[in-house]
C-alpha positions as CSV (number, residue, x, y, z in Angstrom):
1,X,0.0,0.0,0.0
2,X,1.1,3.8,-0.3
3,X,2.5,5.7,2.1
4,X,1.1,8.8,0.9
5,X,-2.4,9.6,-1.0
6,X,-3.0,8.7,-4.2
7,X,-6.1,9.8,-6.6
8,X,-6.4,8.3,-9.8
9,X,-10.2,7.7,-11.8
10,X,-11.9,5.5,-14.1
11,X,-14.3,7.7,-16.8
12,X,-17.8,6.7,-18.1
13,X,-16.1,5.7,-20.9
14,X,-13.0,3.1,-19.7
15,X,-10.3,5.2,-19.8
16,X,-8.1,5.5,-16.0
17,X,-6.7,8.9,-15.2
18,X,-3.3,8.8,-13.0
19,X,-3.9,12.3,-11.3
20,X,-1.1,12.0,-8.6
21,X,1.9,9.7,-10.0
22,X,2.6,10.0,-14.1
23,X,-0.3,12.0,-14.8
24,X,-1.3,13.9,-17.9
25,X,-3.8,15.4,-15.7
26,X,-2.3,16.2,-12.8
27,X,-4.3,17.6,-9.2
28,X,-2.7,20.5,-8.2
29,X,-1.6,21.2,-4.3
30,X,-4.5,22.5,-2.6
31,X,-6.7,21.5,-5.6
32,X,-9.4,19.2,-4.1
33,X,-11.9,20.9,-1.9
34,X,-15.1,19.0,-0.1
35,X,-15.8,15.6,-1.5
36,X,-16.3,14.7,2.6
37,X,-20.0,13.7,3.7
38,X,-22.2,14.1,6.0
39,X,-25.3,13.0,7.5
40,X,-29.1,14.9,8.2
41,X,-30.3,13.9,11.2
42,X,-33.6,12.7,12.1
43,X,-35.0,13.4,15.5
44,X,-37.4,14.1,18.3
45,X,-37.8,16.1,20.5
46,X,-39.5,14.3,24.3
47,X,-42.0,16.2,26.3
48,X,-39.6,17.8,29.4
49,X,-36.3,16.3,28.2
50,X,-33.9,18.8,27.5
51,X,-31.9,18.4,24.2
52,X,-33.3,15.7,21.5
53,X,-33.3,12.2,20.2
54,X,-32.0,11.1,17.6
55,X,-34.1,8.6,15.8
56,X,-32.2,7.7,12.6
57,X,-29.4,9.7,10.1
58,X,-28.9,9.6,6.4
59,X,-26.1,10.3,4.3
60,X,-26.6,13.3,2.0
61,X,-25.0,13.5,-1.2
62,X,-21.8,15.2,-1.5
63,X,-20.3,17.9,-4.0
64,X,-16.9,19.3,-4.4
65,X,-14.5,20.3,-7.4
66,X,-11.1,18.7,-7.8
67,X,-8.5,21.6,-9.4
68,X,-5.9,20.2,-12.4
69,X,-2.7,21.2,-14.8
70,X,-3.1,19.2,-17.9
71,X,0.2,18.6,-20.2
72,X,1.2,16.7,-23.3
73,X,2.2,13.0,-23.3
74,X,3.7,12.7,-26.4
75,X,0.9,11.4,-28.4
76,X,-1.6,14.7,-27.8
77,X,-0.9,18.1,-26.9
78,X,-1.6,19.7,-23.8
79,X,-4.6,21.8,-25.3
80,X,-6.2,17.9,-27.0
81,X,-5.6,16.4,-23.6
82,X,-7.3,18.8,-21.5
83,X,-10.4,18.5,-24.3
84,X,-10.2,15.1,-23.9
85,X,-10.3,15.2,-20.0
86,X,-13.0,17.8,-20.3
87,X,-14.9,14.8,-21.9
88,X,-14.3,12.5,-19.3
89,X,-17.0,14.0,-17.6
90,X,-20.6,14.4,-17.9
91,X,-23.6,15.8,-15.7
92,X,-26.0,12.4,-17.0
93,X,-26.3,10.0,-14.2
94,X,-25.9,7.0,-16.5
95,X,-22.4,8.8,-17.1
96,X,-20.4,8.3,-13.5
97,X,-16.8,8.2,-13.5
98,X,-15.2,6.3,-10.4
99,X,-12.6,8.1,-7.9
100,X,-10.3,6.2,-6.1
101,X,-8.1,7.2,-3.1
102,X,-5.6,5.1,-2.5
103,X,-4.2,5.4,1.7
104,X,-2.1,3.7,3.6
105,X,-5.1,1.9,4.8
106,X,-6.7,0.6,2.1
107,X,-9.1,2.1,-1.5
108,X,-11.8,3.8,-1.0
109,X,-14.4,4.1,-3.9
110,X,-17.1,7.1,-4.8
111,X,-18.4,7.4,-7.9
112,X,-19.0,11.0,-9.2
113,X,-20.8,13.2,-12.4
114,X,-19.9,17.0,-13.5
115,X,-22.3,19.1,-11.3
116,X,-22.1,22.8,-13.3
117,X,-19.7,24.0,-15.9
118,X,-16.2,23.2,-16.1
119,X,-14.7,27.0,-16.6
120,X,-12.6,28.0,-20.4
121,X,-9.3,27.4,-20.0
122,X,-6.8,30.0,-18.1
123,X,-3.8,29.9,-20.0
124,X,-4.4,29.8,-24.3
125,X,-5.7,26.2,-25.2
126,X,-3.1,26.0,-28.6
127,X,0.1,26.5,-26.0
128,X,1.7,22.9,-26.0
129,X,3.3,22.7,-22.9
130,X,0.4,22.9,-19.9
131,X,-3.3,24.0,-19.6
132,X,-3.5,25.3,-15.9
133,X,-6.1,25.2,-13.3
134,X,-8.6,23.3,-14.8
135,X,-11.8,23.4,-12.4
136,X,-14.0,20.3,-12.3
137,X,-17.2,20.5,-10.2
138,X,-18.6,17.0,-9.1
139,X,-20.9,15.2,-6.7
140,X,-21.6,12.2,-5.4
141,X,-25.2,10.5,-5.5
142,X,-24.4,7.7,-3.1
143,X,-22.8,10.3,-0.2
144,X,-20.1,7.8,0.3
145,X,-17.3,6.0,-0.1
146,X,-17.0,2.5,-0.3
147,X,-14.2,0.4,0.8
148,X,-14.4,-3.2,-0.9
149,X,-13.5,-6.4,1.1
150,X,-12.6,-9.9,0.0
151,X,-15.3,-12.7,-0.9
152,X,-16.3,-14.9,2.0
153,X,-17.2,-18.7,2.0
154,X,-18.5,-20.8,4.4
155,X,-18.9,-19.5,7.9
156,X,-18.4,-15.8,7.5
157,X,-18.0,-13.1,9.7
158,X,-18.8,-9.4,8.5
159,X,-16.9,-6.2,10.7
160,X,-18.8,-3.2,10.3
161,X,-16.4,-0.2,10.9
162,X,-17.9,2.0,8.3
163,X,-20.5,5.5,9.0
164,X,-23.5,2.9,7.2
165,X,-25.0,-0.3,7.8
166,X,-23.7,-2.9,5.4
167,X,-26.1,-4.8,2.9
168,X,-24.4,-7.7,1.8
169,X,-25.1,-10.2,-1.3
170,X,-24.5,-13.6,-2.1
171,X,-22.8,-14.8,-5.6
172,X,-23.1,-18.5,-5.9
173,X,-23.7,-21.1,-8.6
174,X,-24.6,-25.1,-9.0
175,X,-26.6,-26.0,-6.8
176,X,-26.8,-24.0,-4.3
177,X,-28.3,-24.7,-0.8
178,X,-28.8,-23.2,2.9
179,X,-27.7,-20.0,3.8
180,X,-28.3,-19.4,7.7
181,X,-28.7,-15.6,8.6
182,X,-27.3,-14.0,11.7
183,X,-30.6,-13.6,13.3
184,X,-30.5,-17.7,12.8
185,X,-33.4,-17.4,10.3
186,X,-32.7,-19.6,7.0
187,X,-33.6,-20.2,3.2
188,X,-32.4,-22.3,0.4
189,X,-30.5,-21.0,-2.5
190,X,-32.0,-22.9,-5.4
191,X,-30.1,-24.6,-8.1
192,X,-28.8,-22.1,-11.4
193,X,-27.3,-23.2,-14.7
194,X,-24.6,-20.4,-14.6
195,X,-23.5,-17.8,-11.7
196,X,-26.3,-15.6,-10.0
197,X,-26.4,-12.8,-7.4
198,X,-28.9,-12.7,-4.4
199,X,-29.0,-8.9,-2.8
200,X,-30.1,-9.0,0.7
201,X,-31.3,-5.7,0.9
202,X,-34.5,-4.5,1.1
203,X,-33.7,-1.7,-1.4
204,X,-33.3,-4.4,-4.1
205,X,-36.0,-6.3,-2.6
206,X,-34.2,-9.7,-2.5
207,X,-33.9,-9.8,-6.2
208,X,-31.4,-12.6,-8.1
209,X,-29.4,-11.2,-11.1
210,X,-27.5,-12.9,-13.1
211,X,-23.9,-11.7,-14.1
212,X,-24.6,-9.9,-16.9
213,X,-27.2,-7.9,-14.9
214,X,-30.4,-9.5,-16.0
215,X,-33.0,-10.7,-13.3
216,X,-33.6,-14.5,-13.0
217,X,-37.0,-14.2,-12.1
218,X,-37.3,-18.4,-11.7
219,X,-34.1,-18.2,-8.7
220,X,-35.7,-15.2,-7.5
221,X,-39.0,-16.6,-6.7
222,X,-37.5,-19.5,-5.1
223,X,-35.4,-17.3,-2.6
224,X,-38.8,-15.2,-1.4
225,X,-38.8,-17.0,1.3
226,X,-35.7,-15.1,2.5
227,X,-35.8,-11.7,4.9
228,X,-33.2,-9.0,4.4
229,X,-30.8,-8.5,7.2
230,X,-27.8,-6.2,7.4
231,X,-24.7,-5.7,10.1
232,X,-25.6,-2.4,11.8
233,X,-22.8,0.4,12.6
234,X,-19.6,-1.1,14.8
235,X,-21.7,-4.2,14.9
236,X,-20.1,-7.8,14.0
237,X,-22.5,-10.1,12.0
238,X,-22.2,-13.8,11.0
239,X,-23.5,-15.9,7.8
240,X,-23.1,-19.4,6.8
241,X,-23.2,-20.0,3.3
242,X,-23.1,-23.6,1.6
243,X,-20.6,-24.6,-0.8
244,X,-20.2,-22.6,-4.0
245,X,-21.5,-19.4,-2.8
246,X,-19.5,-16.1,-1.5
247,X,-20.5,-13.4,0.6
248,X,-19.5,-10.1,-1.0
249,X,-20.1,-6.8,1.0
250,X,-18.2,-3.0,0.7
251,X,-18.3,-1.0,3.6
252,X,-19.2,3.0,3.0
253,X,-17.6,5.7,5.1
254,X,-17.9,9.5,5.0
255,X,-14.1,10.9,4.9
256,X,-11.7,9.2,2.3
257,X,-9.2,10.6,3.7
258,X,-9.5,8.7,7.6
Protein backbone atom coordinates (compact mmCIF):
# COMPACT_ATOMS: atom_id res chain seq x y z
CA UNK A 1 0.00 0.00 0.00
CA UNK A 2 1.14 3.77 -0.32
CA UNK A 3 2.50 5.68 2.08
CA UNK A 4 1.07 8.81 0.94
CA UNK A 5 -2.42 9.55 -0.96
CA UNK A 6 -2.96 8.65 -4.24
CA UNK A 7 -6.12 9.80 -6.55
CA UNK A 8 -6.36 8.27 -9.81
CA UNK A 9 -10.16 7.66 -11.83
CA UNK A 10 -11.85 5.48 -14.12
CA UNK A 11 -14.27 7.68 -16.77
CA UNK A 12 -17.80 6.75 -18.09
CA UNK A 13 -16.13 5.68 -20.88
CA UNK A 14 -12.96 3.10 -19.68
CA UNK A 15 -10.26 5.24 -19.77
CA UNK A 16 -8.08 5.48 -16.02
CA UNK A 17 -6.68 8.86 -15.23
CA UNK A 18 -3.29 8.76 -13.00
CA UNK A 19 -3.94 12.34 -11.28
CA UNK A 20 -1.10 12.03 -8.61
CA UNK A 21 1.91 9.70 -10.04
CA UNK A 22 2.64 9.97 -14.14
CA UNK A 23 -0.34 12.03 -14.81
CA UNK A 24 -1.32 13.89 -17.89
CA UNK A 25 -3.79 15.35 -15.74
CA UNK A 26 -2.26 16.18 -12.82
CA UNK A 27 -4.30 17.63 -9.22
CA UNK A 28 -2.72 20.51 -8.24
CA UNK A 29 -1.56 21.17 -4.26
CA UNK A 30 -4.49 22.52 -2.56
CA UNK A 31 -6.67 21.52 -5.55
CA UNK A 32 -9.41 19.24 -4.07
CA UNK A 33 -11.92 20.89 -1.88
CA UNK A 34 -15.13 19.00 -0.10
CA UNK A 35 -15.83 15.64 -1.49
CA UNK A 36 -16.28 14.68 2.58
CA UNK A 37 -19.96 13.69 3.71
CA UNK A 38 -22.20 14.07 5.98
CA UNK A 39 -25.33 12.96 7.52
CA UNK A 40 -29.13 14.87 8.19
CA UNK A 41 -30.33 13.86 11.23
CA UNK A 42 -33.59 12.74 12.11
CA UNK A 43 -35.03 13.38 15.50
CA UNK A 44 -37.44 14.15 18.26
CA UNK A 45 -37.80 16.14 20.55
CA UNK A 46 -39.52 14.34 24.29
CA UNK A 47 -41.99 16.20 26.28
CA UNK A 48 -39.55 17.76 29.40
CA UNK A 49 -36.35 16.28 28.22
CA UNK A 50 -33.94 18.80 27.45
CA UNK A 51 -31.86 18.36 24.18
CA UNK A 52 -33.34 15.71 21.47
CA UNK A 53 -33.28 12.20 20.23
CA UNK A 54 -31.97 11.12 17.62
CA UNK A 55 -34.10 8.63 15.76
CA UNK A 56 -32.18 7.69 12.59
CA UNK A 57 -29.36 9.67 10.11
CA UNK A 58 -28.86 9.61 6.38
CA UNK A 59 -26.15 10.31 4.31
CA UNK A 60 -26.62 13.32 1.96
CA UNK A 61 -24.99 13.51 -1.22
CA UNK A 62 -21.82 15.24 -1.45
CA UNK A 63 -20.31 17.91 -4.01
CA UNK A 64 -16.86 19.26 -4.41
CA UNK A 65 -14.51 20.25 -7.36
CA UNK A 66 -11.10 18.65 -7.82
CA UNK A 67 -8.45 21.65 -9.41
CA UNK A 68 -5.93 20.21 -12.41
CA UNK A 69 -2.69 21.16 -14.84
CA UNK A 70 -3.09 19.23 -17.92
CA UNK A 71 0.22 18.59 -20.20
CA UNK A 72 1.17 16.72 -23.29
CA UNK A 73 2.20 13.02 -23.33
CA UNK A 74 3.68 12.70 -26.42
CA UNK A 75 0.88 11.45 -28.38
CA UNK A 76 -1.56 14.75 -27.81
CA UNK A 77 -0.86 18.11 -26.92
CA UNK A 78 -1.62 19.69 -23.75
CA UNK A 79 -4.64 21.80 -25.35
CA UNK A 80 -6.17 17.95 -27.01
CA UNK A 81 -5.63 16.39 -23.57
CA UNK A 82 -7.29 18.82 -21.49
CA UNK A 83 -10.38 18.51 -24.30
CA UNK A 84 -10.17 15.14 -23.87
CA UNK A 85 -10.28 15.16 -19.96
CA UNK A 86 -12.98 17.79 -20.34
CA UNK A 87 -14.92 14.82 -21.92
CA UNK A 88 -14.29 12.53 -19.29
CA UNK A 89 -17.00 14.01 -17.58
CA UNK A 90 -20.64 14.38 -17.95
CA UNK A 91 -23.59 15.76 -15.70
CA UNK A 92 -26.03 12.41 -16.96
CA UNK A 93 -26.31 9.97 -14.20
CA UNK A 94 -25.91 7.02 -16.48
CA UNK A 95 -22.36 8.84 -17.07
CA UNK A 96 -20.42 8.33 -13.48
CA UNK A 97 -16.75 8.17 -13.50
CA UNK A 98 -15.21 6.29 -10.44
CA UNK A 99 -12.61 8.15 -7.86
CA UNK A 100 -10.33 6.17 -6.07
CA UNK A 101 -8.07 7.22 -3.05
CA UNK A 102 -5.60 5.08 -2.54
CA UNK A 103 -4.20 5.43 1.67
CA UNK A 104 -2.06 3.74 3.59
CA UNK A 105 -5.12 1.95 4.83
CA UNK A 106 -6.67 0.65 2.05
CA UNK A 107 -9.06 2.08 -1.46
CA UNK A 108 -11.84 3.77 -0.97
CA UNK A 109 -14.39 4.06 -3.95
CA UNK A 110 -17.11 7.06 -4.76
CA UNK A 111 -18.39 7.38 -7.92
CA UNK A 112 -19.00 11.01 -9.21
CA UNK A 113 -20.77 13.19 -12.45
CA UNK A 114 -19.88 16.96 -13.46
CA UNK A 115 -22.25 19.07 -11.33
CA UNK A 116 -22.08 22.76 -13.28
CA UNK A 117 -19.70 24.00 -15.87
CA UNK A 118 -16.24 23.21 -16.08
CA UNK A 119 -14.70 26.99 -16.61
CA UNK A 120 -12.62 27.97 -20.36
CA UNK A 121 -9.33 27.43 -19.97
CA UNK A 122 -6.80 29.99 -18.15
CA UNK A 123 -3.75 29.93 -20.05
CA UNK A 124 -4.42 29.81 -24.33
CA UNK A 125 -5.69 26.17 -25.16
CA UNK A 126 -3.09 26.03 -28.65
CA UNK A 127 0.08 26.48 -25.98
CA UNK A 128 1.74 22.92 -25.97
CA UNK A 129 3.35 22.70 -22.93
CA UNK A 130 0.44 22.92 -19.92
CA UNK A 131 -3.31 24.01 -19.64
CA UNK A 132 -3.46 25.30 -15.87
CA UNK A 133 -6.13 25.18 -13.32
CA UNK A 134 -8.65 23.32 -14.85
CA UNK A 135 -11.82 23.43 -12.41
CA UNK A 136 -14.01 20.26 -12.35
CA UNK A 137 -17.22 20.51 -10.19
CA UNK A 138 -18.64 17.04 -9.08
CA UNK A 139 -20.92 15.16 -6.75
CA UNK A 140 -21.60 12.23 -5.42
CA UNK A 141 -25.16 10.50 -5.47
CA UNK A 142 -24.41 7.70 -3.09
CA UNK A 143 -22.81 10.35 -0.21
CA UNK A 144 -20.10 7.83 0.33
CA UNK A 145 -17.30 6.04 -0.10
CA UNK A 146 -17.01 2.51 -0.34
CA UNK A 147 -14.21 0.37 0.79
CA UNK A 148 -14.37 -3.24 -0.86
CA UNK A 149 -13.51 -6.37 1.07
CA UNK A 150 -12.59 -9.91 0.02
CA UNK A 151 -15.27 -12.69 -0.86
CA UNK A 152 -16.32 -14.87 2.00
CA UNK A 153 -17.22 -18.68 2.04
CA UNK A 154 -18.51 -20.80 4.39
CA UNK A 155 -18.94 -19.46 7.86
CA UNK A 156 -18.45 -15.81 7.55
CA UNK A 157 -18.03 -13.09 9.65
CA UNK A 158 -18.77 -9.39 8.51
CA UNK A 159 -16.90 -6.25 10.75
CA UNK A 160 -18.82 -3.19 10.31
CA UNK A 161 -16.41 -0.15 10.86
CA UNK A 162 -17.91 1.99 8.34
CA UNK A 163 -20.46 5.52 8.99
CA UNK A 164 -23.51 2.87 7.16
CA UNK A 165 -25.03 -0.31 7.77
CA UNK A 166 -23.67 -2.87 5.42
CA UNK A 167 -26.14 -4.77 2.92
CA UNK A 168 -24.42 -7.72 1.79
CA UNK A 169 -25.10 -10.22 -1.32
CA UNK A 170 -24.47 -13.59 -2.05
CA UNK A 171 -22.78 -14.75 -5.59
CA UNK A 172 -23.07 -18.48 -5.86
CA UNK A 173 -23.66 -21.09 -8.58
CA UNK A 174 -24.64 -25.06 -9.03
CA UNK A 175 -26.64 -26.03 -6.83
CA UNK A 176 -26.84 -24.01 -4.30
CA UNK A 177 -28.30 -24.73 -0.80
CA UNK A 178 -28.84 -23.22 2.90
CA UNK A 179 -27.74 -19.99 3.79
CA UNK A 180 -28.30 -19.40 7.67
CA UNK A 181 -28.69 -15.61 8.63
CA UNK A 182 -27.28 -13.96 11.66
CA UNK A 183 -30.61 -13.63 13.30
CA UNK A 184 -30.50 -17.74 12.84
CA UNK A 185 -33.37 -17.39 10.27
CA UNK A 186 -32.67 -19.61 7.02
CA UNK A 187 -33.60 -20.17 3.18
CA UNK A 188 -32.37 -22.27 0.37
CA UNK A 189 -30.46 -20.97 -2.51
CA UNK A 190 -31.96 -22.91 -5.38
CA UNK A 191 -30.15 -24.60 -8.07
CA UNK A 192 -28.83 -22.05 -11.41
CA UNK A 193 -27.34 -23.21 -14.69
CA UNK A 194 -24.57 -20.44 -14.56
CA UNK A 195 -23.46 -17.83 -11.69
CA UNK A 196 -26.27 -15.56 -10.03
CA UNK A 197 -26.38 -12.79 -7.41
CA UNK A 198 -28.87 -12.67 -4.41
CA UNK A 199 -29.03 -8.94 -2.81
CA UNK A 200 -30.08 -8.99 0.73
CA UNK A 201 -31.27 -5.66 0.95
CA UNK A 202 -34.49 -4.45 1.14
CA UNK A 203 -33.74 -1.68 -1.37
CA UNK A 204 -33.32 -4.36 -4.10
CA UNK A 205 -36.03 -6.29 -2.61
CA UNK A 206 -34.15 -9.73 -2.52
CA UNK A 207 -33.86 -9.75 -6.23
CA UNK A 208 -31.38 -12.57 -8.14
CA UNK A 209 -29.43 -11.17 -11.14
CA UNK A 210 -27.53 -12.91 -13.12
CA UNK A 211 -23.89 -11.70 -14.09
CA UNK A 212 -24.60 -9.86 -16.88
CA UNK A 213 -27.21 -7.86 -14.88
CA UNK A 214 -30.41 -9.55 -15.98
CA UNK A 215 -33.03 -10.68 -13.26
CA UNK A 216 -33.63 -14.50 -12.97
CA UNK A 217 -37.00 -14.22 -12.13
CA UNK A 218 -37.32 -18.38 -11.66
CA UNK A 219 -34.05 -18.21 -8.66
CA UNK A 220 -35.72 -15.17 -7.46
CA UNK A 221 -38.97 -16.61 -6.67
CA UNK A 222 -37.51 -19.54 -5.10
CA UNK A 223 -35.43 -17.31 -2.56
CA UNK A 224 -38.85 -15.24 -1.39
CA UNK A 225 -38.77 -17.03 1.27
CA UNK A 226 -35.70 -15.07 2.48
CA UNK A 227 -35.75 -11.75 4.91
CA UNK A 228 -33.23 -9.04 4.41
CA UNK A 229 -30.78 -8.55 7.19
CA UNK A 230 -27.78 -6.18 7.40
CA UNK A 231 -24.70 -5.68 10.08
CA UNK A 232 -25.56 -2.42 11.78
CA UNK A 233 -22.83 0.37 12.64
CA UNK A 234 -19.62 -1.10 14.80
CA UNK A 235 -21.70 -4.25 14.86
CA UNK A 236 -20.07 -7.76 14.00
CA UNK A 237 -22.53 -10.13 11.95
CA UNK A 238 -22.18 -13.83 11.04
CA UNK A 239 -23.47 -15.93 7.79
CA UNK A 240 -23.14 -19.42 6.84
CA UNK A 241 -23.24 -20.00 3.26
CA UNK A 242 -23.14 -23.59 1.63
CA UNK A 243 -20.62 -24.57 -0.81
CA UNK A 244 -20.20 -22.57 -4.00
CA UNK A 245 -21.49 -19.43 -2.81
CA UNK A 246 -19.54 -16.12 -1.50
CA UNK A 247 -20.54 -13.35 0.62
CA UNK A 248 -19.53 -10.07 -1.03
CA UNK A 249 -20.14 -6.81 1.01
CA UNK A 250 -18.19 -2.99 0.69
CA UNK A 251 -18.32 -1.03 3.62
CA UNK A 252 -19.23 3.01 3.02
CA UNK A 253 -17.65 5.71 5.08
CA UNK A 254 -17.88 9.54 5.02
CA UNK A 255 -14.07 10.91 4.93
CA UNK A 256 -11.75 9.23 2.26
CA UNK A 257 -9.17 10.58 3.74
CA UNK A 258 -9.54 8.70 7.56
Amino acid sequence: MPDRYAVRMLDWRGRQWDFTGDWVAGITSGGVEGLVGTMTDTTAQPLGVPGHVVLSQRADPFSGSLRFHCRGDGNQSAAEVQADFRRAFSGLRSRRNELVVSSPVGDVHAFVRLNGAIPDPVEDPSWDEVVLNVQVPVICDDGLWWMHAPSLEGRSTIVNFGDVPVWAQIRWSGSGGRVVMPSGASFMLPSVPAERVLYLSRHDSLVVRGMDGVIDYEAWAQVRGAYPEFVPVGATRTFTLPEGAHLEYRVGVMDPWQ
